[in-house]
C-alpha positions as CSV (number, residue, x, y, z in Angstrom):
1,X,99.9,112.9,137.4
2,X,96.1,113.7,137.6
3,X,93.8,113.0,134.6
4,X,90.5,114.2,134.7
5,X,88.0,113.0,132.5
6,X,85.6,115.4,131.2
7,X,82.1,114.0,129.1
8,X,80.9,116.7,126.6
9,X,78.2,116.5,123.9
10,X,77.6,120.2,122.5
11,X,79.8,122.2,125.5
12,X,81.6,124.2,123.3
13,X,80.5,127.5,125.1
14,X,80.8,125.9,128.7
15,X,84.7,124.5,128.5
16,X,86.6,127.5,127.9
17,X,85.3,129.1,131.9
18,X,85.2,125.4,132.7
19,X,88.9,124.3,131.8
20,X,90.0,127.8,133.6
21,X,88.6,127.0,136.7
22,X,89.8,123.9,137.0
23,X,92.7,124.8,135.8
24,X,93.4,127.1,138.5
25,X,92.5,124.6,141.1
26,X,94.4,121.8,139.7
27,X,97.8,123.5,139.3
28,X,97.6,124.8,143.4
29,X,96.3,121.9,144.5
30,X,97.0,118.3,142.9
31,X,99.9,119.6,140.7
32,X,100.4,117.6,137.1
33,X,97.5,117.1,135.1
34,X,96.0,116.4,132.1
35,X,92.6,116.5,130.8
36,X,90.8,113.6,128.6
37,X,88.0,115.5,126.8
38,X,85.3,113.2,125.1
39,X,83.0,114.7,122.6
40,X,80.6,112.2,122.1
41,X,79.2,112.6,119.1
42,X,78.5,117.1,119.2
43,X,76.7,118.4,116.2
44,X,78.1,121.7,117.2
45,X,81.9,122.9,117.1
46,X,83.3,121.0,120.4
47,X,85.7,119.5,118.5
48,X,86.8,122.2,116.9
49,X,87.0,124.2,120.6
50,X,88.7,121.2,121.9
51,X,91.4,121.8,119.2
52,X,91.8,125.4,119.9
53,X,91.9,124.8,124.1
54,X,94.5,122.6,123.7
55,X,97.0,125.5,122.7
56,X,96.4,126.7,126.2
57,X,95.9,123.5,128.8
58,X,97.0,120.2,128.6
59,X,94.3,118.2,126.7
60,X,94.1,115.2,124.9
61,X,90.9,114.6,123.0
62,X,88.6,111.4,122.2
63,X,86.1,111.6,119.2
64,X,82.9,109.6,118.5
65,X,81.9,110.4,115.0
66,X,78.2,109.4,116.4
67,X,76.6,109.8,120.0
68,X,77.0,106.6,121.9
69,X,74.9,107.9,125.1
């Protein structure tokens, strides 16, 4: 199995076309995957995006209450 690590801070509008496309590449080309979402600290709602991907992709999701750079 693949995981691929993904680094957000405020991405909520980028992961949903992000996730897709990789995604798409992932299941024709390296077969079982997962993604490790970070959100590192967001003000806005990628936590809450996260959340909601996960219904839809195989996601499992670290949270920094604060930005740690």
């Amino acid at each position: 199995m693949i995981h691929v690590l993904i680094l957000t801070y405020n991405e909520e509008k980028a992961l949903p076309l992000m996730l897709k496309r990789l995604q798409e590449t992932l299941v024709t080309q390296a077969g079982p995957h997962r993604f490790v979402i970070v959100d590192d600290g967001s003000t806005a709602a990628t936590a809450a995006t996260i959340k909601a991907l996960s219904a839809d992709f195989p996601i499992t999701l670290l949270s920094h209450e604060v930005n740690r750079g």
